[in-house]
C-alpha positions as MATLAB code, in Angstrom:
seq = 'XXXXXXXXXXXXXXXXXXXXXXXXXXXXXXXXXXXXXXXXXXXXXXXXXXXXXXXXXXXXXXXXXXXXXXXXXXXXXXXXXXXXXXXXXXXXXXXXXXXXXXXXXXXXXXXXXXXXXXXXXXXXXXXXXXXXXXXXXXXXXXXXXXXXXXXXXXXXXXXXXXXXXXXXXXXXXXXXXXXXXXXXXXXXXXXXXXXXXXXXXXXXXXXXXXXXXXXXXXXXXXXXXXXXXXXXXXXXXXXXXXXXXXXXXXXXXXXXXXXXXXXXXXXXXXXXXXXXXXXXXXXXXXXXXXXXXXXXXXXXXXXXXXXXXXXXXXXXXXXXXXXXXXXXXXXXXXXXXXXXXXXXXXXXXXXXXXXXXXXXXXXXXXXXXXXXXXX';
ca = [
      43.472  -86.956  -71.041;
      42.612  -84.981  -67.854;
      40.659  -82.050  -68.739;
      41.673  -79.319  -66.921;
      39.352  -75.943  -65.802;
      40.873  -72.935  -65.423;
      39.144  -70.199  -63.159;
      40.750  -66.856  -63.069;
      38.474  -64.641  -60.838;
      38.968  -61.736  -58.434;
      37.058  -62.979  -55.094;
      39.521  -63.673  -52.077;
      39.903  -67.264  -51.113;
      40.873  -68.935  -47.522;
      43.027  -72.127  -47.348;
      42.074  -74.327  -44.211;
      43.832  -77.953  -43.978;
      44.286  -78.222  -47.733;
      40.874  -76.992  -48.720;
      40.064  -73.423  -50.258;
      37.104  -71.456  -48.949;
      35.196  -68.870  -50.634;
      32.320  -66.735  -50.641;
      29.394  -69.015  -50.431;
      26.724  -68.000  -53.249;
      30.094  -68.210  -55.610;
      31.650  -71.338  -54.537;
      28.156  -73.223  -54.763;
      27.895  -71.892  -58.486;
      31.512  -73.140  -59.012;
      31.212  -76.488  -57.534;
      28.575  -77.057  -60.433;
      31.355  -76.315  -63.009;
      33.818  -78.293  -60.967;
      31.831  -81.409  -61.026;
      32.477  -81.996  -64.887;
      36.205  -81.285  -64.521;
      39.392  -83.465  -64.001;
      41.507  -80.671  -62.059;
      40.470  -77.173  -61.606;
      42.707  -74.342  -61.524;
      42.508  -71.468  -59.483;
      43.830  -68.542  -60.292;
      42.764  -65.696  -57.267;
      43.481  -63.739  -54.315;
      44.596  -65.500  -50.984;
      44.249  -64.112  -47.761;
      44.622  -65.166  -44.242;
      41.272  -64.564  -42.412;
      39.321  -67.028  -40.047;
      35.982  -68.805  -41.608;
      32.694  -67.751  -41.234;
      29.169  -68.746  -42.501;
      29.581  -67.108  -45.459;
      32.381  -69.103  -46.980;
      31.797  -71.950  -48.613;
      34.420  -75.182  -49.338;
      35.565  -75.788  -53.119;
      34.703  -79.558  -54.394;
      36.857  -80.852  -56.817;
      38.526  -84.087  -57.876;
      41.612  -81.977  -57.797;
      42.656  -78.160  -56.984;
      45.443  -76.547  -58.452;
      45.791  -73.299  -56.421;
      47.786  -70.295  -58.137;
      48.259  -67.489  -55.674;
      48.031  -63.987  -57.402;
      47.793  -60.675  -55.267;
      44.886  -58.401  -55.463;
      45.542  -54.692  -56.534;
      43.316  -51.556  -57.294;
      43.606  -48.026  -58.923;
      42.177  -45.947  -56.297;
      45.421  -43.533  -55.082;
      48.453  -42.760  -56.473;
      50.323  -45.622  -54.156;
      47.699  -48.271  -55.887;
      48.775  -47.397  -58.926;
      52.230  -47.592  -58.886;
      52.149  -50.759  -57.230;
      50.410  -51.629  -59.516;
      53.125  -51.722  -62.382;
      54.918  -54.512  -60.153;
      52.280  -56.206  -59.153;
      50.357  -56.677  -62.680;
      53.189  -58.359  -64.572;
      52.810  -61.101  -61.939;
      49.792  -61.824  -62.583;
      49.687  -61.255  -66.500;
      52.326  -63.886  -66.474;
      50.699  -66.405  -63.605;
      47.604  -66.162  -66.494;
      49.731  -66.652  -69.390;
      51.152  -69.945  -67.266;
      48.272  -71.247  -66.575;
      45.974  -70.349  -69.816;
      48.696  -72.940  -71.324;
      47.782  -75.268  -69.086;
      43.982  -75.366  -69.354;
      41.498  -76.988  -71.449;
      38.550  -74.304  -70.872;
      39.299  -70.938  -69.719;
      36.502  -69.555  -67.418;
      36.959  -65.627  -66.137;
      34.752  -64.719  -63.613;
      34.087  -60.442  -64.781;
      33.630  -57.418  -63.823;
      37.068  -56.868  -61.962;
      40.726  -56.034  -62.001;
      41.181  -59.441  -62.353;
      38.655  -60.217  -65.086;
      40.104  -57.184  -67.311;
      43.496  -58.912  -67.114;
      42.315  -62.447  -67.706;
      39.930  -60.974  -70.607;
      43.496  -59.527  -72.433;
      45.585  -62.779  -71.748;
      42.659  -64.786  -73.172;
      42.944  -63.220  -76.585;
      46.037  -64.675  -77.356;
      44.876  -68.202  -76.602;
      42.113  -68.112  -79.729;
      41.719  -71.785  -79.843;
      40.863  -72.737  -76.183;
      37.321  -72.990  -75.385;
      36.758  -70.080  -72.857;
      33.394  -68.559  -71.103;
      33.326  -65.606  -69.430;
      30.512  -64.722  -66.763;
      29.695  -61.046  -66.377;
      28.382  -61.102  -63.144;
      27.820  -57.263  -62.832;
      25.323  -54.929  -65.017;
      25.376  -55.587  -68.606;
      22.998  -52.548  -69.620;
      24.981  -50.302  -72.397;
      23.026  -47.683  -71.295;
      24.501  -47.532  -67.763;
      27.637  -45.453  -66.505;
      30.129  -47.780  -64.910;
      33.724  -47.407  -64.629;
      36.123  -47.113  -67.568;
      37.525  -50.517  -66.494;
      34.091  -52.047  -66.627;
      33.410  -50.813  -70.037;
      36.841  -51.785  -71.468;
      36.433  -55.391  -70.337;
      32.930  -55.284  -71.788;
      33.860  -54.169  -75.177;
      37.120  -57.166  -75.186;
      34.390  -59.784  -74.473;
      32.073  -58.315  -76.706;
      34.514  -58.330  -79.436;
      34.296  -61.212  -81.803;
      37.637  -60.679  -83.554;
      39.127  -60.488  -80.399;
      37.497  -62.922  -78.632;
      37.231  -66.191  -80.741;
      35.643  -69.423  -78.837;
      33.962  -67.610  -76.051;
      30.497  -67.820  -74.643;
      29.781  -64.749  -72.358;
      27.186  -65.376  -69.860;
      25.467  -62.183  -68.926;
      22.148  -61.661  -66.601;
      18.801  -60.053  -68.834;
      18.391  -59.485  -72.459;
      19.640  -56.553  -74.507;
      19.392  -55.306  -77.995;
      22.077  -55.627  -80.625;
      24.281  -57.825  -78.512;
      27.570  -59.917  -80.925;
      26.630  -63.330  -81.440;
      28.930  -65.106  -78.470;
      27.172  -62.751  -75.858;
      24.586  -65.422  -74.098;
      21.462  -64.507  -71.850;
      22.147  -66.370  -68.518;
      21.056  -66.551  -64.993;
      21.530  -67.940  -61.865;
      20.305  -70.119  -59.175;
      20.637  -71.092  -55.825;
      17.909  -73.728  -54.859;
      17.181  -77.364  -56.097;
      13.934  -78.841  -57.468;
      13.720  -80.981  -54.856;
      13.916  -78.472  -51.880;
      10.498  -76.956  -54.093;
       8.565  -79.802  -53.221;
      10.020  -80.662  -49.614;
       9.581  -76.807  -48.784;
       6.180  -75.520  -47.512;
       5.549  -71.960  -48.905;
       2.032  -70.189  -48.129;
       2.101  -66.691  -49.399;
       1.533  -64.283  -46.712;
      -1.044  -63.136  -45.230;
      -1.185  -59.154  -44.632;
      -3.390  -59.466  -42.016;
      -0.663  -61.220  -39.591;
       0.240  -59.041  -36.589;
       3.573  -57.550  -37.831;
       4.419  -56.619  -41.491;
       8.124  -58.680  -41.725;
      10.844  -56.927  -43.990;
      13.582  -58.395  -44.804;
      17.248  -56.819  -45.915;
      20.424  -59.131  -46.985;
      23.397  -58.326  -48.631;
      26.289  -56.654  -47.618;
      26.089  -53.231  -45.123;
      27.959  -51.126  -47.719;
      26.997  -47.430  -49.523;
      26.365  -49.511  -53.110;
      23.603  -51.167  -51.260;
      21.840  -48.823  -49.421;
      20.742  -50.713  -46.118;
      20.052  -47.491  -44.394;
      18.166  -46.303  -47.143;
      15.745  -49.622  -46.505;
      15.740  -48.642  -42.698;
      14.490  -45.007  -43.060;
      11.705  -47.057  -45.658;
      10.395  -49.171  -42.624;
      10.946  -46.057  -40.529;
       8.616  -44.107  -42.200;
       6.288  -47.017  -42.400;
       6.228  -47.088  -38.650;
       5.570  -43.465  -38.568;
       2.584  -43.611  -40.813;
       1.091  -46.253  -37.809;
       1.811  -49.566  -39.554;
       2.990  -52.554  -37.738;
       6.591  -53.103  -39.398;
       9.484  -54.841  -38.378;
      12.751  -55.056  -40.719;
      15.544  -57.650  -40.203;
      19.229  -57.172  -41.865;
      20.796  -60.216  -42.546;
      24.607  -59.301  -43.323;
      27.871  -57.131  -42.666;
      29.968  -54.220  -43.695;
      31.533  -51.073  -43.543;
      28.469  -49.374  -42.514;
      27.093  -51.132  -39.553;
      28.852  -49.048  -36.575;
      26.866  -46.268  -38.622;
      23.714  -48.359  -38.833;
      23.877  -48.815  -35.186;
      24.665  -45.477  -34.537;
      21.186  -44.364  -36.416;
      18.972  -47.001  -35.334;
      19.600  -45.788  -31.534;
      19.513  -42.213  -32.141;
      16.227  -42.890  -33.737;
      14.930  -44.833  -31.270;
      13.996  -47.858  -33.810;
      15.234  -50.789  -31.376;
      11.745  -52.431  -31.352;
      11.744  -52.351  -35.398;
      15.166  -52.666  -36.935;
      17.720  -55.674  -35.994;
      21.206  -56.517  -37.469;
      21.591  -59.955  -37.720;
      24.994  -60.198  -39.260;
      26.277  -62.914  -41.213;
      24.323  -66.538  -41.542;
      24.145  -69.604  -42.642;
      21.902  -70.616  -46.047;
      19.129  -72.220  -43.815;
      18.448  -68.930  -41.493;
      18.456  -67.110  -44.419;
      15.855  -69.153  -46.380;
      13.854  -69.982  -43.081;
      13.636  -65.605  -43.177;
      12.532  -65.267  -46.837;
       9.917  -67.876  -45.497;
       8.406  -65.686  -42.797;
       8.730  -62.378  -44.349;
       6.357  -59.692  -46.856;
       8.814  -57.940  -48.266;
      12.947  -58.004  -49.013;
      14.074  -54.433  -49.509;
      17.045  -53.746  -51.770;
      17.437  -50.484  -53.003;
      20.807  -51.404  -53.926;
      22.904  -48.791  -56.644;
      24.537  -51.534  -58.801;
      23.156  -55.300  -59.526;
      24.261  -57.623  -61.930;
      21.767  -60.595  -61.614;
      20.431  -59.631  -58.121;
      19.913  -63.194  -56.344;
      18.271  -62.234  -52.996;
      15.872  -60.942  -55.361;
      15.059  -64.028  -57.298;
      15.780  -66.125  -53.987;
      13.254  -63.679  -51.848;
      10.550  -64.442  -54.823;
      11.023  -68.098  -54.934;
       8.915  -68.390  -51.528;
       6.479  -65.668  -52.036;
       8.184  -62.972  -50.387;
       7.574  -59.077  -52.829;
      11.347  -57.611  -53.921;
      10.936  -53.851  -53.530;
      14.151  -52.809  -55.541;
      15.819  -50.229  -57.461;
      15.746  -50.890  -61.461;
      19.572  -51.242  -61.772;
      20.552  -53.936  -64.655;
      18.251  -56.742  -65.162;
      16.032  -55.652  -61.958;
      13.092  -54.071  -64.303;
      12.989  -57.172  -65.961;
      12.656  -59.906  -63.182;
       9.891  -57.649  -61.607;
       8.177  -58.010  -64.783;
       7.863  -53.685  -64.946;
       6.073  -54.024  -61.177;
       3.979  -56.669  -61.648;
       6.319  -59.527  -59.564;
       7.393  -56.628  -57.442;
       7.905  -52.619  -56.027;
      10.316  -51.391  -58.410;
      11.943  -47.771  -56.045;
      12.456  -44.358  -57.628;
      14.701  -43.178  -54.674;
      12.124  -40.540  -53.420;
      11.485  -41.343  -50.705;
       8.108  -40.463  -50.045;
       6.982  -41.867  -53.349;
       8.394  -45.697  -52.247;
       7.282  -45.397  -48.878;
       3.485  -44.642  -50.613;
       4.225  -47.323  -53.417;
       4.529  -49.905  -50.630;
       2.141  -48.450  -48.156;
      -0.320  -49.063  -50.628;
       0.399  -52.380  -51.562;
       0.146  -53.453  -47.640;
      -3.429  -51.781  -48.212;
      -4.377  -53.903  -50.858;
      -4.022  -57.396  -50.044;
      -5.719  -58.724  -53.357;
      -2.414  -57.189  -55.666;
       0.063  -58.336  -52.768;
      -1.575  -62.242  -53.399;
      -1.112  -61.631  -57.308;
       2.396  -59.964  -56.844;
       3.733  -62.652  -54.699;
       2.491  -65.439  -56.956;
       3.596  -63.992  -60.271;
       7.170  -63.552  -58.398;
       6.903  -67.258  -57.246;
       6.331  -68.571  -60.195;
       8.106  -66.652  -62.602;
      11.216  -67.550  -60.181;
      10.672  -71.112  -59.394;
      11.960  -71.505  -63.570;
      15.127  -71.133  -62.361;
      16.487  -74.188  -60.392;
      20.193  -75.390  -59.663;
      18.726  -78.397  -61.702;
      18.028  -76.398  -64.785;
      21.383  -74.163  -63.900;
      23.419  -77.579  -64.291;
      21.875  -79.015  -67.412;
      23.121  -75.071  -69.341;
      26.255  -75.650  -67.916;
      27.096  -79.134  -69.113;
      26.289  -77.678  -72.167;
      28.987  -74.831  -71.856;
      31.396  -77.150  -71.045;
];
């Protein structure tokens, strides 16, 4: 018997010449799923956009592709499109949750909060669910969010499920499973050169990836270096990504002068990004929302300090400041938190190596050996 994998997630997909394209950090994570199925089934958004570096190609032995259309709830012409739209989908799910041997939803998301009700009529598949957003009960997040955390959390409503969810919290049901994620290999540790950095080098290197959007707060990292710049250190910040807010970036960093100090690198490949982790002091993400931040982990993994904002799990991989600058949001506070630490080479050494090796535990080696064991 072919065993079948069903993957019912919100992130848009491309179709090129048969093959289906999507964002690259997910895809990669997929694949390792894939690898240990027959046929996978998609179940997601299709649109028609060109390919860039960010988009990665599915591998599978086979790829079942069920179109579904996205849909939100943010204006009153959402929402009643909505009603038409969602019965599509509820029955493309029901279709092809017969059809599957495992169930995988990929949460937080429209999407996920549909796929998370279909699933609980289907109590006998085998079904994981991975919360990739912030898992802290404490934290406010939308009333969809906290719906389709409370259905996966439920155990009489959710029968043979592991949920996968980034950091450890108290008093958490039984099927609810402490997970991460990972995006190098063991052996790309030991054919990789990595030499913490020195402070003394010329120019102080920060480094900014992820999308240009308000949740993340790239400008908010640019008035950082700014400010560093102002106080006579040597800084120079790189942005490695797109978004909404770049023509507003752009706008700022030439009223302001900053040229010499802030560039916008867009969108690229893997390689330019790890070859800029490589040659750079500090990542700055003072992002609003995180589920399992991976620039973070990825940015310690070669000895380059996260300075970050303690949404979700963030407190915890920076080990409470000691594997990293954990951001209050004043700004004059951070910008002394860090100008310190460039002061004190001795604690950025100790930093950097307590985020190198705390990180270099989690491998796409060690990521595939939990897997196979979720499958």
């Amino acid at each position: 018997m072919a065993f079948k994998f069903l993957i019912v997630t919100h992130v848009q997909h491309i179709s090129k010449d048969n093959d289906f394209f999507g964002y690259s950090p997910y895809v990669n994570e997929m694949n390792i799923w894939n690898k240990y199925c027959d046929e996978v089934i998609l179940v997601a958004p299709l649109i028609k956009e060109d390919l860039n570096p960010i988009y990665t190609k599915y591998a599978a032995k086979k790829i079942t592709f069920i179109k579904i259309p996205s849909f939100n709830l943010t204006n009153l012409k959402s929402v009643v499109l909505s009603f038409f739209v969602i019965p599509i989908i509820i029955w493309k799910l029901i279709k092809s949750m017969k059809m599957a041997d495992h169930i995988h939803l990929r949460c937080p998301g429209n999407i996920g909060l549909l796929g998370s009700i279909v699933q609980i009529f289907f109590p006998n598949k085998k079904k994981t669910a991975k919360y990739a957003g912030n898992w802290d009960p404490k934290s406010k997040q939308p009333l969809s969010y906290r719906l389709q955390k409370w259905i996966l959390s439920n155990t009489f409503l959710t029968r043979n499920m592991q949920v996968l969810v980034y950091g450890e919290w108290e008093n958490q049901t039984k099927n609810i499973k402490s997970f991460f994620t990972a995006t190098y290999r063991e052996e790309e540790v030991q054919n990789e050169k990595c030499e913490i950095r020195s402070l003394e080098d010329k120019v102080i290197q920060f480094l900014y990836v992820g999308t240009l959007s308000k949740g993340k707060q790239p400008l908010y990292a640019i008035q950082i270096v700014e400010e560093l710049s102002n106080l006579g250190k040597n800084v120079k910040l790189n942005l490695y990504g797109e978004g909404v807010l770049r023509n507003e970036i752009e706008t700022y960093i030439l009223k302001k002068g900053l040229n010499s100090i802030i560039t916008l690198k867009g969108n690229q490949a893997k390689e330019t990004v790890l070859d800029a982790y490589q040659n750079s002091h500090f990542l700055v993400l003072p992002s609003k929302s995180e589920g399992w931040p991976k620039v973070v982990a990825e940015s310690m993994f070669w000895g380059c300090v996260p300075i970050s904002t303690p949404v979700s799990c963030v407190s915890y991989m920076l080990d409470k400041g000691n594997r990293g600058i954990i951001l209050n949001q004043d700004l004059d506070n951070d910008v002394n938190q860090i100008k310190n630490l460039i002061e004190n080479p001795l604690s950025y050494f100790q930093i950097s190596k307590n985020g190198m090796q705390w990180s270099r535990q989690f491998t796409m080696d060690k990521f595939e050996i939990e897997i196979k064991k979720l499958l």
